[in-house]
Structure formats: C-alpha cells, structure tokens
N, C-alpha and C positions, 0 to 999 in steps of 0.2 A: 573811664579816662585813665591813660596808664599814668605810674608814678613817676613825677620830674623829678630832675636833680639839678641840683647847683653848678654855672659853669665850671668849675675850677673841680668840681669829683667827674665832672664829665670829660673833660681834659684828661685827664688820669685811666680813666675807662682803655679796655680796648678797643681797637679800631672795628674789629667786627662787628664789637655788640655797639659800638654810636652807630653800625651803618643799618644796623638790625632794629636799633629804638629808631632811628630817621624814617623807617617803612609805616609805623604805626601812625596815621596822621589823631591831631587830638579826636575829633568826633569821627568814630566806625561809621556812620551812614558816607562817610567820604570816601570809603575805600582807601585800597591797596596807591600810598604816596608813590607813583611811577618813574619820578625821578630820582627818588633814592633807590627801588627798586633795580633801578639800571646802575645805579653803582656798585649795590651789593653784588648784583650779578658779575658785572667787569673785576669785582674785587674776589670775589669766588672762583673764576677760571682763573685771573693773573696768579692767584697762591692758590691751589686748589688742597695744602697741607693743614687748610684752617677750615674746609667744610665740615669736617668734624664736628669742631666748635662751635662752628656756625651753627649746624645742626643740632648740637645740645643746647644752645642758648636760646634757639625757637623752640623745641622739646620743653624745655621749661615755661617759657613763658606761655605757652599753649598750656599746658597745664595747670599752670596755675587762673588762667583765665576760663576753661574748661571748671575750675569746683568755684570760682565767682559767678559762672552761667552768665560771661563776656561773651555770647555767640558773635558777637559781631569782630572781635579783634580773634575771634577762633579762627573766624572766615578768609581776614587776612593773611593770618600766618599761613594755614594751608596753601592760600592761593600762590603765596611767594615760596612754600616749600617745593608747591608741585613746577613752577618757572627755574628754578637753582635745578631741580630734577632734569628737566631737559635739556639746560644748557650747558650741564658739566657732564663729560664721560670718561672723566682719569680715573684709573686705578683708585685714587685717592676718595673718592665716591662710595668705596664700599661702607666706612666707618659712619659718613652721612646718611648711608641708608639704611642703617639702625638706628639711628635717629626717626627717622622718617616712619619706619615702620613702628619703631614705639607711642607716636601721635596718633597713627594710626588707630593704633590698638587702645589709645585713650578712648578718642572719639567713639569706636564701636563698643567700649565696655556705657558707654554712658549713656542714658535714657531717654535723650532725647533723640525723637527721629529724624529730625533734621540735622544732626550730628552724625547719625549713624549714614545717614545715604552721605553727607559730606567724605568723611571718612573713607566708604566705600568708591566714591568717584574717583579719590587721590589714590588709591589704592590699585584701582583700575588703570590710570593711567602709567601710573609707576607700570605694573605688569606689561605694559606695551610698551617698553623704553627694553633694547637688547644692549645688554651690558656685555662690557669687554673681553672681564675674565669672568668664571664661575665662580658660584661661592662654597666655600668647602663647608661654613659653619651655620649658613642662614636656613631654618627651618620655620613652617609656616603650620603648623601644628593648631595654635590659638585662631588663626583665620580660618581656617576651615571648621573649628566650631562652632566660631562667631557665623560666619556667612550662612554654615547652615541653620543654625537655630533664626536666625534671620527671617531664613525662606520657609519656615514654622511661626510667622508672626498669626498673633490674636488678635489684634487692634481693635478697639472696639469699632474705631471709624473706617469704613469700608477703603477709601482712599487711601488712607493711611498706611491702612496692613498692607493694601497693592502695594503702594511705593516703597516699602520696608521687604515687601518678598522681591520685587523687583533687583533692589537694592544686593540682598542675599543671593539672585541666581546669579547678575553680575558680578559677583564678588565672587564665587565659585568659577565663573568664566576663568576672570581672573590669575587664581592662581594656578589653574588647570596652566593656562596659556603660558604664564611664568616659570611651572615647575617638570611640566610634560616630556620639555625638549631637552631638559638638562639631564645628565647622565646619573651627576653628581646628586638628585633632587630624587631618586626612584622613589621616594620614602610614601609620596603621594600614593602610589597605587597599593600601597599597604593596605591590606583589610579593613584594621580602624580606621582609616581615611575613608574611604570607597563606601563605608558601611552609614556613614554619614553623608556624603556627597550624590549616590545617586539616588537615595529616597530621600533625599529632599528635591530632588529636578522631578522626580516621579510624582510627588506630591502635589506640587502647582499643575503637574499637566493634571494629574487625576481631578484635582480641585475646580477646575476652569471647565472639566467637560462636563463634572456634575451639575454644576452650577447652570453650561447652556441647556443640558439635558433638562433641567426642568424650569427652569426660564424660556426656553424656545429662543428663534431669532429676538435679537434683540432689536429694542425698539428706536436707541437712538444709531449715529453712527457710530462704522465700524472703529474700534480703538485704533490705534497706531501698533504696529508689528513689535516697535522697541519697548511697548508701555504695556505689551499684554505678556502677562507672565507664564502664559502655558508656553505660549511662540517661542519664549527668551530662553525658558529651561529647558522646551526639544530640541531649539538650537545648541545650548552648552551639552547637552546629552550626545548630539552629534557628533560633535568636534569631540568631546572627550572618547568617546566609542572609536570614533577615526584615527586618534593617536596611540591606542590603544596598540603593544608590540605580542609577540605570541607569548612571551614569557608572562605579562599580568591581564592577560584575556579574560579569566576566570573571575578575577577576583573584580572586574570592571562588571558579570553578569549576575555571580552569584546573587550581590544584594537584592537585584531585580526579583530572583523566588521568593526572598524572604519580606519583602515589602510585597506582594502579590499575595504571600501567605497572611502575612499577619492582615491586611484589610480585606482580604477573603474576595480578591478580584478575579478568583477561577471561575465564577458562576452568578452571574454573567461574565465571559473572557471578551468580550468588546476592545477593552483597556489593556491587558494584557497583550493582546492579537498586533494592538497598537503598537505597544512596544515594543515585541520582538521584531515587528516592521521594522521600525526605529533602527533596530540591531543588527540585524540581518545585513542591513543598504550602508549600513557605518561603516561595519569594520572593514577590511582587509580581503577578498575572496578566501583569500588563502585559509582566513581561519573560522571560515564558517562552520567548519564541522566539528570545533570547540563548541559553538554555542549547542548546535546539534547533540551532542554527547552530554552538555550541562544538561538538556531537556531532558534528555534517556535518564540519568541517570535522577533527576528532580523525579520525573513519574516513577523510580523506581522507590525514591523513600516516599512516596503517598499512594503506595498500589492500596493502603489500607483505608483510604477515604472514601467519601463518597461517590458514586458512580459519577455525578456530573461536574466534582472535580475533577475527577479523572480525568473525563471527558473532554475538560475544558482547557486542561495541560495538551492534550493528546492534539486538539485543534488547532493549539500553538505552533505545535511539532511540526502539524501540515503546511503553515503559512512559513517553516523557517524552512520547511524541506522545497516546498516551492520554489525559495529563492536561491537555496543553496544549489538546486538541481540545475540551474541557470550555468553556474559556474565552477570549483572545484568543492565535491563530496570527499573525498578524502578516501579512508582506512574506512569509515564508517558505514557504509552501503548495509555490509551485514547484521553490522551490531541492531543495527536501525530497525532489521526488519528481524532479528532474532526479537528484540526488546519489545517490539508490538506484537508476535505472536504469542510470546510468553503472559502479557498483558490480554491479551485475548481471551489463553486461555484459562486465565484467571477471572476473566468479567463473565465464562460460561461456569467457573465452577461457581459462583458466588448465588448466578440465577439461577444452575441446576440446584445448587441445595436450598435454596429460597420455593420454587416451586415446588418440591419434595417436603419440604418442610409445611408447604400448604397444604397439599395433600394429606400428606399425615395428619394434621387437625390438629397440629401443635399450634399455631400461627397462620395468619389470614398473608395473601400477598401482598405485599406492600410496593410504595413507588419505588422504593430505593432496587426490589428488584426488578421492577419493568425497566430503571430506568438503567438497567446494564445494556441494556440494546442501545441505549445511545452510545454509549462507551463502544462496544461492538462495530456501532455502523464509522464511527470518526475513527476505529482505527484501519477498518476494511476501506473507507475516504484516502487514507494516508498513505497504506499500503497501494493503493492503486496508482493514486497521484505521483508516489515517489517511483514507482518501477515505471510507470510509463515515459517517464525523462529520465529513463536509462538510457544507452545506449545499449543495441543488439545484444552485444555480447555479453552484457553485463546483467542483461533482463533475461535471457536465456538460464543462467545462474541463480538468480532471485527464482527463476519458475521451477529450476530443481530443487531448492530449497525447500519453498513451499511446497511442493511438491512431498517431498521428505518429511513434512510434517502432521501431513493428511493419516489420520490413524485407519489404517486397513485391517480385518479383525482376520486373526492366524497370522498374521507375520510382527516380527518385530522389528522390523525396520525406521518407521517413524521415530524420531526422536522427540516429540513431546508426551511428557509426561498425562497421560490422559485415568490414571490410576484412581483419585479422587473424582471422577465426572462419572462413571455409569454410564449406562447403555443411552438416556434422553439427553447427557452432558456430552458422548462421545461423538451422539448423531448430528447434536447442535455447532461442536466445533468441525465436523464434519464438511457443514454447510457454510460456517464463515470462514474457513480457510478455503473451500472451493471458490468462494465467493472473493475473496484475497486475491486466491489465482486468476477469477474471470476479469481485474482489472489491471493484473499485470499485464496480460497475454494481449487486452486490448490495443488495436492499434501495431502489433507486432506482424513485420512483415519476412517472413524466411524466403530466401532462394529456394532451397529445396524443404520438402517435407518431413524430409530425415534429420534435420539441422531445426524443425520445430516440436517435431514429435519421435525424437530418439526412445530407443528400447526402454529404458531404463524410466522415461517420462510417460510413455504409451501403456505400460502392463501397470501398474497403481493406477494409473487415471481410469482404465477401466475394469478393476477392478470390481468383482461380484458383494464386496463389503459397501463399494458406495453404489447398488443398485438396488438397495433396501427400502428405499423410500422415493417418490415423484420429485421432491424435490433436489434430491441429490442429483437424480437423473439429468433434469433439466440444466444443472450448474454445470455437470460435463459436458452434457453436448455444446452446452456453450463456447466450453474453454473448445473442446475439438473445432466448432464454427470458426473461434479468432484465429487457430491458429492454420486452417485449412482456407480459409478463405483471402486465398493474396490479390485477388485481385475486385476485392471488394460486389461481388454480385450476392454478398446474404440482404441486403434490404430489398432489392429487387425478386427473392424469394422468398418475403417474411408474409405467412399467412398461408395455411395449404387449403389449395384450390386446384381446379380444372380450370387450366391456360389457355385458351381459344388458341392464340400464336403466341409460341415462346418466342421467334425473331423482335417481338416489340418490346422484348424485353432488355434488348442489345447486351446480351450476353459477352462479357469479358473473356475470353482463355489463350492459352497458347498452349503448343504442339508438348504433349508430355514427353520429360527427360525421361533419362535412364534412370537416375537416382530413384525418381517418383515410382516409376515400373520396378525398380527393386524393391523400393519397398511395401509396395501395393502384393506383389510376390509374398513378400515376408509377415508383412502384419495386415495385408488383406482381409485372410479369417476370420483373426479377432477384432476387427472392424466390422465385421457382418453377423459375427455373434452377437454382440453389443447390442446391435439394433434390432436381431433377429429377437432377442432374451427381454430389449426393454419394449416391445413391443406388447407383448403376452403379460404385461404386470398386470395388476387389477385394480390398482390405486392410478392409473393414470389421467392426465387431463385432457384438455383441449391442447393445453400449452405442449404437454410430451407428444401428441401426435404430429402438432407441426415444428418441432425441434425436429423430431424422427424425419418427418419428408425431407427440413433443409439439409442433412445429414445425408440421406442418399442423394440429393440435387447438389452438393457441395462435389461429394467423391466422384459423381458421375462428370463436371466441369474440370475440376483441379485432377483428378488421377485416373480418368478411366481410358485406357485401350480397348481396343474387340472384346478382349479376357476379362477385363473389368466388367465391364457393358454385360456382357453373359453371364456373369456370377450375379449383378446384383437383379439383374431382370428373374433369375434362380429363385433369388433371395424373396426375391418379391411375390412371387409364385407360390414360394413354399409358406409365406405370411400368410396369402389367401385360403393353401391350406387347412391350415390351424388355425383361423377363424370357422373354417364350415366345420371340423371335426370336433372343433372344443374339448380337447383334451383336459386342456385349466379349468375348465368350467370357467370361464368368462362372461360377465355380464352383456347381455344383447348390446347393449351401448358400447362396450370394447369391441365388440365381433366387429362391429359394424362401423367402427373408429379405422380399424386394422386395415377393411374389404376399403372406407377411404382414402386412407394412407395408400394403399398400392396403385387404386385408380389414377390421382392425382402423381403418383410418380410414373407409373407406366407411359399416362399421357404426356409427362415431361420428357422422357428418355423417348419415347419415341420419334417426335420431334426432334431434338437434339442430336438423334444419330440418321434423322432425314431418311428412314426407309418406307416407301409408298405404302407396301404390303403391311407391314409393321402399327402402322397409323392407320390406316384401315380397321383393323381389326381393334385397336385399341378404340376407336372410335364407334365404332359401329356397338362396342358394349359397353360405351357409356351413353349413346343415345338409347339404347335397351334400359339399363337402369333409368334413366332420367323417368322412362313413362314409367316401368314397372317395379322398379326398387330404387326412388329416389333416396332414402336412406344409406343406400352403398354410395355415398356421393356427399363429399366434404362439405359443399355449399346446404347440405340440408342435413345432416348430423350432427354438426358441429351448431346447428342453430336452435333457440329455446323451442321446446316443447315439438321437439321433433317425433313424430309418432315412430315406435319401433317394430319391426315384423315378432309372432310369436317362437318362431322356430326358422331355420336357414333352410330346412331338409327339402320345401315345397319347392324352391324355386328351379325355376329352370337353366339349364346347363347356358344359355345364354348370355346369363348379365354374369355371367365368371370369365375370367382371363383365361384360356385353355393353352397348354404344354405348344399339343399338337400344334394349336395352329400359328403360335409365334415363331415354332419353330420351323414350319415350313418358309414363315413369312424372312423368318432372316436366312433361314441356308441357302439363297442366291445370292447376300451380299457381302456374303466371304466371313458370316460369326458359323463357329461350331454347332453342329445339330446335333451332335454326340453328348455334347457335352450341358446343353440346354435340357435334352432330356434325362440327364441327372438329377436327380431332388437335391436339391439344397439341402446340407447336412450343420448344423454347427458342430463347432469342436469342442470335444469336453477337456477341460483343463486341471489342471493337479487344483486349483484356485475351488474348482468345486467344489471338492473335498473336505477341502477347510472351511468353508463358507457355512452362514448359517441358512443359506437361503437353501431352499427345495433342492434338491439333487437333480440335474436335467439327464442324469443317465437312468431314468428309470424306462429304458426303452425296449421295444420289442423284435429291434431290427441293427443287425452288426454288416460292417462293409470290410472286408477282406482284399487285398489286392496281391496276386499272386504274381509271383516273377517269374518272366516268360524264360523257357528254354531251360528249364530246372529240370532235372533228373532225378527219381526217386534213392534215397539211399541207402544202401543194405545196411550201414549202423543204425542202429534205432537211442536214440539219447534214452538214458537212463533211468535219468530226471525229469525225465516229461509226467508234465502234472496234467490230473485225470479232471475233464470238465466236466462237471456236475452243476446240479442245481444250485447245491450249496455253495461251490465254488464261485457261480455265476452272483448268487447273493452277497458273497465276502468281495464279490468286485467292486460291487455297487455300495458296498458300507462306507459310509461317511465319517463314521467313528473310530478313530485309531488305528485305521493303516496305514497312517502315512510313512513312519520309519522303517515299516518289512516293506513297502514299497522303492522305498530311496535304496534299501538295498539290493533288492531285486533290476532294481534298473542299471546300477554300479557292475550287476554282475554281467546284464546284458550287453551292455557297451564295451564292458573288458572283453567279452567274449567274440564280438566281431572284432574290435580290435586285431582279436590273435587267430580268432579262429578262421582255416581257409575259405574259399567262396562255395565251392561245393558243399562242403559239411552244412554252412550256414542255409544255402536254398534247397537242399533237401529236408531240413531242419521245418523249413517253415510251409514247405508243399506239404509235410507230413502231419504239419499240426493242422493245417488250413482242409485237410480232408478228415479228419478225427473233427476238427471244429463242425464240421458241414454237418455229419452223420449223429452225432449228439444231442446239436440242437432242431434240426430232425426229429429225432425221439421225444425231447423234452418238452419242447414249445410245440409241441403238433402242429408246425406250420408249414404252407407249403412253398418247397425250397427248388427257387429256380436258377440250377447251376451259371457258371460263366461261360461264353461260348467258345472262351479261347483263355490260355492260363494266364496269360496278361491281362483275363476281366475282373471285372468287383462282382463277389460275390453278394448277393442280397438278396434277403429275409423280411417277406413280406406278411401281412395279413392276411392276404386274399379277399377283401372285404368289396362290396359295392363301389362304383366311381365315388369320391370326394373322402371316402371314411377308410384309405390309406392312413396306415400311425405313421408317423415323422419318422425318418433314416436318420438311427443317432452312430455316429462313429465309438466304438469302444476297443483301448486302448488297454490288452494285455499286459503285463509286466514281464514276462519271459517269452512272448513274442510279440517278433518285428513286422511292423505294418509297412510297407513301401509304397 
C-alpha cells in the first residue's frame, strides 16, 4: 500500500505528483485508477514542460517499489508510463524519455522474469513510437547487453527460459528498429554491438533446431509464430540484414563466421547453409558480393583445417553463389574462381603428400586425406554451378582462365604454382581443373566454333601433356563434346554401336558457315591427330573408345563439308591401319576396340552423307564380320567375356574397310578420289618434342611437296646441310634441340621474307632431289618418284597389303614444306 499523507502536506505537494499518487489506487489487484489517468494525461499535453517531472517522479516511485518487490504498483507505473508515451510527441518528450528508459533499465537489471519481459514490452513499444526530432545524446549501449544476455537465458524451467529468450530477441528487435533508421544512431552497427546482437539471434535458431532434430515432430500442437523463438530471431535477423547499408555490411556477417567457428557448425554445415540463405535473400542485390568475398576470404584464414571444414565453408560458397548468380556478382567473378583454384590446389597438395607419405612407410592413410576429395569435388560443385549462370561472355573468360591454369609439362604458361605437387599431384590437379572446365563449358552454346574453341583455348586443351593418362583423355573430349555440340545431338550418340538408321535418330544440323570451314581449314589437323594419337594409347577404356566415336560423329554433324567427310573417312582408314600393323604393340583388346571404332563410324558417316555405293560397301563388311569377325564389332567387343582372335594376319581382306573401294564408291558424288587415296598422315608438332610421351616421329616415311614450275638454279647455297643418318637421328632427338631449332626456323622465315622467289624454289627443288637420292642410299627403300613436280614425294616399305608403316610428315628446319 503506498504511503498517505496528510490533507494539508498534500495541498502543498505539486500538482503533478497529487495527479501521479491519484493513479496509484489503494489495493494493486485494482489496477491502473482510469480516471486520474485521463487527467494526468490531459495535464501532460496541456504543459508538456512538466513531463520531465512527471517522468522522474514515476522513475522514483517505480523504483523504490521495484527493491520492496511491489510488482503490482511496478505494473501500474509502467502501464501509465507507456499511455503518457503515446499521447505526448512535443520536443519536450525527450527529457521524459530518459526517464522512461531509466525504468526500463531498473526493470531488466532485476531478477525477476516477469519484470524483465515487462520491462522489455515497454521498451518495445517505446521503439515503435517515431519521434520528432533525433536524439543527439541517447545511446542504447546497456539494452543491447541486457537483451542479449537475455536471449542466453538458463532458466531452469523450460517456459520460463522460452519467455525470457523471447523477451531478449524482441528487445533486440527493438532497438534494431529504433536505432537502424537514424543517421545520428550508426553507433549500433559497431562491431561490439553486432558481436553481441547476431549470435545471440544465431543462438535461438541454432537452439530450436537441435532440439526438433532430436525430438522429431512434435507431439503437441504447433506453437504460435510470435511464441517460437527460432521464428522471432530469423525474423529480427531479416529485418536487421535488410537494413543493413554498404558501408556496415561486413560487420552485420563477420560475427556469423565467428559464432559458426566457435560452436564448430562447418561439419555438419546444415546450419550454416541456413544461414547464409538467411543472408543472401536479406540484404540488398547489390551487396551480395560483400558477403561473397567475406566467404573467400573466411576459407582463406581456415585453408589450414580440416578437410571437411573446408569443405563445409566451400558449400556455403555454392548456396551464396547460387543466389548471388540470380542477380548482381559484382568485381568478383574472378576473385571467386582464382580463390577456389588456389584452394584446390592446395586440397591436392595436402593428398598428394598424405599418399606419399603412405607410401613411404612413414604413416598409414588416414581419413583426413581421403577426405580432401570431398573438398575437391564441393569446390569443382561450385566452380561449375558458378560459371554456368554466367553469361556467354563472361563464361567464355572463366574457360580461358581455367584454361590457363591447367599445367602442361615444357611450357610455362599456367599460372598455378604446381612446384610442391610432383608428377601424381600435377596429374591429380590436372584432372580437377579439367573437370572444373567440363562444368563451365556445360550447357554453353557458341554461334560459331571459333568464338568456343579459339587458338589460344584449342592448342593446351589438346595438348600431348594431358594425353598421359585415360582419364585426362576422357575430360577433353568431353569439354570438346560441350563445346562442339550446339545443337544438342551428343545423347542421341552416347554409347558406340552400329546404327541400323541413323534418320531415327532425328538428327539436329544446319548448313556449315564460313567461320566453321575456316576453321576446320585451320585446326582440322590437330583435331585428327588428337583422335588419330588417343586412339593407339594402351591404357584405354570402353569409355575412351565411345568418347573417340562421339568426337568423329560430332565433327562430322557440326563441321564437315566434302573436305571434312574425306579427311576423316582418311583418318578412319588409316586407324584400321595401325590396328592390323600393330606398330604400338597393342593389346588384341585395343586392335580390335580401334577396327570397332571405325566400323561404327564409317557406318554412321555413310548414312549421313546418303551415298548408295558408299553404304553398300560399308554394309556388306559388317555383315562379313557379324558371321566371321564378330569381335571387329562394338556390340560384342565392348561386352564381358568377349572371345578375342590370336592374331589379325589370318583374316581375310573382306571384313577390312578397303581405300579402293570407297573410293570408287564416292568419286561419282563429287568427294575427291585423289585425295582419299592419300594416307592419312598426322602432324608432328614442336609439342612433341617437349612431351614426355613417346616421340610419333620415329617413322620410316617423309612426304615432300615440290612447287610446280620451279627451275633448277645454278647458285648452289653454301649452307646447305649434308643429310645423313646422323642428321636424320639429331632430327628425331627429343632432348635439347629445341633453342638451335627456334633459331633455325627465325633464320628461315627471315629468309623468305627477303629472299626472291626464284632463289627460294630452286632452293627447295635442290634439296627435295639430294633428299630423294640419300635416303635411297640409306633407308634401302624403294622410292617412287612424283609424277609431276607439284606431287608428294613418298617413301614406302614395299611390304605386303596391310603391313604398310604409317606416312608421318617430317618437318626440316632449313627447309620449306609447301
């Protein structure tokens, strides 16, 4: 009961505080006296120079009835402070509302919980009242560590602690909502603020899902939205994320790593995953690529953890890259995909010296290194997801990149440090940045094939450094597949077989550009080497043989005219070759992979280019095999326990694809018969030289092309170097000629350059008949001249039909091949 006084000290009293005791009825169960209340109030706007007063004369008596533990005259005062609150908005209101906010702060220092939610309700509302002017001097410092230690309650009783974290995420609402919009208020997004504020919202949602997670559905019903605290705190986490400007963006995510770190929610990232959702869909488009770069840079100070934290950052990455790929990425495109392969290729050095370390007998393998392939596969995840919601031009970029970072061994071009990984670390990253690239290129559609596979992207991709292994093999042909195949007909040719009708296959194409005939012209060759070279490996699979078919079924759809159509029918000719000759020594299983491969494409190209004769004959020699060499036939090669022949030598010239007769077959429908009965040659490249792989010029046969209408020249050049054995040997050396060659070739280019046309084609008639007469002598082979000087000269075995040695072109340094 409060303390009465005497009429005649009451009389004396001021008018506020008789209208402030007139609120207080004798017994608290009666509540807030309503009709003094409406006088204070009327007496509060009429002089609004006295809510000051007002407001210290309730501040006290609240107080002093707060350490009696009066709850019930607490309950009044509040309730008449928070009514004065709404009904006054003078200027004069600010000096009351430190008042107010000092009851406040009674309430929440004291222990009791139903003081501290009171507290917090008045508090809350205040926050939803928009005041006039700002305030220069009001800081909320002490709320935000009450609120959140709040949202930290123990309680023992389960209800309790709900309504008390409750209490705390509201109260964090609160001043968010209070201090956000004010200019004068930035003070909020200060570090020490934010470092309390969002792990404690992080808190309750974490706390509310562990708890369904091992409770399951629960059994009574669902709570109320406002009464469940994970709800309350994603919602304040929204709204504060949303308000969130570009200048304190960071310091609104940082705490996020650091509350992820300290209760170690990378693994399992469920939670995490959650909340960069959260983050992503709040803030701003514009500043996603803040949070983006907060992530880079977090995996950048934990690259020393565990593999599946790693991992479990790196996954975060993808679900923010996801959403950020929706709307503006920023500067950051690069950084994004520099920072995951630098990351990459640190999860290979970690496994390469983990398995080396095994090996050596120092230490057994452990999970931590198996489990860097999970890191590996979520960041080759990331990298695919992110390039593929690029746009054209942008993914084009990303594939040179990556591209650029693929180590090719003899060049330095790559820019990743590959120095610590070794020959099983270089092959490894080898494979997941191809693998990187195969889900860039995914899905990527180019106009022309020069604008997918420019120079610069075509010579590293098929590079003789990534033809070292079957699986390298397979990742290129892939990326060549995405990015050859525009009109989507590779599923329609996945699997190599004999086609009964390719028409049911409803084949996609249209009429080839100029562009594509340029560049079919230009990187044709090394397009047929590729396939010509990964055909003859010995580590091959099932998988490399029907890569190889899609690969000629692609180029023959997307790029081939008559010229095309005729080299690669060449190509395929000169394959069956060198399966009957077995130069490689090849296992019966390869030969007879290879003699499949051709079947199954010859019979597609023939169809395809619709010539009766053509199909005939391709037919007619796979009904031959079918009876007699089922083996030379993808449908039964390719399947278990396929019986294999002992030797090729027996068979008869029948179930082979013959020169002659295709060639008769197409010279009525306007393809070159000249040019058909050429052998297929691949081209030796400087790339060889360097390589560690087998040298393919170890051959027995050179092709010369002499310029017609040349005239012999009585100068005889000086310098002309004497062809010899040994000469022929320092041609073919792999080992250290590559700088007397780069000069040799500087000198030949200068030399046409300046030098006349005549000097130059007597020059080359002169050597082209010393070449003849040489190797003559040397090779004792027999040599059957050109029949006209614009032919190719060529150097044969003379051996039985099929045991012809392959025609390899060889490229002099001080002469010109035309």
């Amino acid at each position: 009961m409060p303390t009465r006084v005497c009429c005649c000290c009451s009389a004396l009293r001021p008018r506020y505080k008789r209208l402030v005791d007139n609120i207080f009825p004798e017994d608290p169960k009666d509540g807030l006296v309503k009709a003094d209340m409406e006088k204070l109030t009327f007496y509060a706007v009429s002089a609004p120079e006295k809510l000051d007063r007002i407001g210290a004369y309730l501040a006290e008596r609240l107080t002093r009835d707060v350490v009696r533990h009066r709850s019930g005259y607490v309950l009044i005062a509040m309730e008449a402070l928070d009514q004065l609150l709404m009904a006054c908005h003078s200027q004069s209101i600010k000096p009351f509302v430190e008042s107010f906010l000092h009851m406040v702060a009674k309430l929440l220092e004291s222990g009791e919980p139903k003081l501290q939610v009171l507290g917090t309700n008045s508090f809350v509302k205040f926050a939803n009242i928009e005041e006039d002017t700002p305030s220069y001097h009001r800081r909320y410092d002490f709320f935000v560590s009450r609120f959140s230690a709040m949202c930290h309650s123990c309680h023992s009783d389960p209800e309790i602690r709900t309504e008390i974290r409750i209490a705390g995420i509201r109260g964090i609402q609160g001043v968010v909502r209070k201090t956000v919009n004010d200019e004068l208020q930035a003070t909020i997004w200060e570090p020490q603020h934010m470092d309390k504020i969002v792990p404690s919202l992080l808190f309750n949602m974490q706390k509310i899902e562990e708890v369904d997670s091992r409770l399951g559905p629960p059994s009574s019903p669902a709570v109320d939205k406002e009464e469940n605290p994970a709800v309350l705190a994603e919602n304040c986490f929204r709204e504060l994320l949303g308000r969130a400007t570009f200048g304190n963006m960071n310091n609104a995510v940082r705490p996020v790593f650091a509350h992820l770190d300290h209760h170690k929610l990378w693994d399992p990232n469920e939670f995490a995953v959650h909340c960069f959702k959260i983050i992503m869909y709040s803030i701003q488009a514009q500043y996603s690529h803040h949070v983006i770069q907060e992530i880079l840079g977090h995996l950048d100070a934990r690259k020393k953890d565990s593999p599946r934290v790693r991992a479990g950052i790196i996954q975060v990455l993808l679900e923010a890259v996801a959403i950020a790929a929706k709307g503006s990425i920023g500067p950051t495109v690069l950084e994004v995909f520099n920072t995951l392969l630098k990351h990459l290729r640190l999860s290979v050095e970690f496994e390469a010296n983990g398995v080396q370390r095994a090996s050596e007998g120092s230490t057994s393998l452990t999970s931590k290194d198996s489990d860097e392939k999970v890191v590996q596969n979520a960041i080759i995840q990331t990298i695919g997801f992110f390039g593929s919601n690029l746009p054209d031009y942008q993914r084009s970029e990303i594939m040179m990149f990556i591209m650029g970072k693929v180590p090719v061994f003899g060049t330095s071009t790559h820019t990743l440090d590959i120095s610590q990984l070794g020959d099983l670390g270089t092959r490894r990253i080898q494979i997941m940045l191809l693998r990187s690239l195969l889900m860039v290129t995914s899905g990527y559609k180019a106009k022309t094939i020069v604008t997918a596979l420019p120079g610069s992207f075509l010579d590293p991709l098929l590079s003789p450094s990534l033809m070292e292994d079957y699986e390298l093999r397979q990742l290129v042909l892939e990326v060549m597949h995405n990015l050859m195949d525009r009109h989507d007909n590779r599923a329609k040719l996945r699997g190599i077989r004999i086609i009964p009708d390719v028409a049911d296959l409803k084949i996609k194409r249209e009429k080839i550009c100029r562009q594509d005939t340029s560049f079919m012209k230009k990187n044709g060759q090394q397009l047929y080497r590729h396939i010509y070279l990964g055909c003859k490996e010995e580590d091959n699979v099932q998988k490399n043989y029907e890569l190889l078919y899609t690969s000629l079924a692609l180029i023959t759809i997307e790029l081939a005219n008559e010229e095309v159509v005729t080299d690669l029918i060449r190509l395929a000719i000169a394959l069956q070759d060198s399966a009957i000759v077995n130069e490689d020594n090849l296992p019966m299983f390869h030969r007879c992979g290879i003699m499949a491969l051709v079947a199954a494409y010859l019979n597609f190209v023939s169809q395809m280019i619709a010539v009766p004769a053509f199909c005939q004959h391709v037919s007619k020699v796979i009904e031959i095999r079918t009876v007699e060499a089922p083996y030379f036939l993808p449908e039964h090669i390719f399947r278990d326990k396929c019986m294999l022949p002992k030797s090729l030598e027996k068979h008869d010239k029948n179930v082979y694809f013959l020169t002659n007769k295709i060639a008769e077959s197409l010279g009525g429908s306007g393809y070159s018969v000249e040019r058909l009965s050429v052998p297929y040659v691949p081209q030796v490249t400087d790339e060889d030289r360097l390589s560690r792989r087998k040298s393919i010029v170890d051959t027995v046969s050179i092709q010369v092309d002499i310029l017609p209408n040349s005239s012999p020249s009585d100068d005889v050049v000086s310098n002309t170097e004497e062809i010899t054995f040994e000469a022929l040997k320092k041609a073919i050396d792999t080992n250290g000629m590559e700088e007397q060659e780069k000069e040799k070739r500087r000198l030949v280019i200068e030399k046409f350059q300046k030098a006349p046309f005549e000097e130059i084609a007597a020059q080359c008639e002169s050597k082209a008949n010393l070449l003849h007469d040489r190797l003559a002598q040397i090779l004792e082979l027999t040599i059957r001249p050109p029949p006209s000087p614009s032919g190719t000269l060529t150097i044969t075995s003379g051996h039985a039909q099929y045991q012809s040695v392959p025609v390899y072109e060889m490229k002099f340094p001080d002469l010109c091949v035309y």
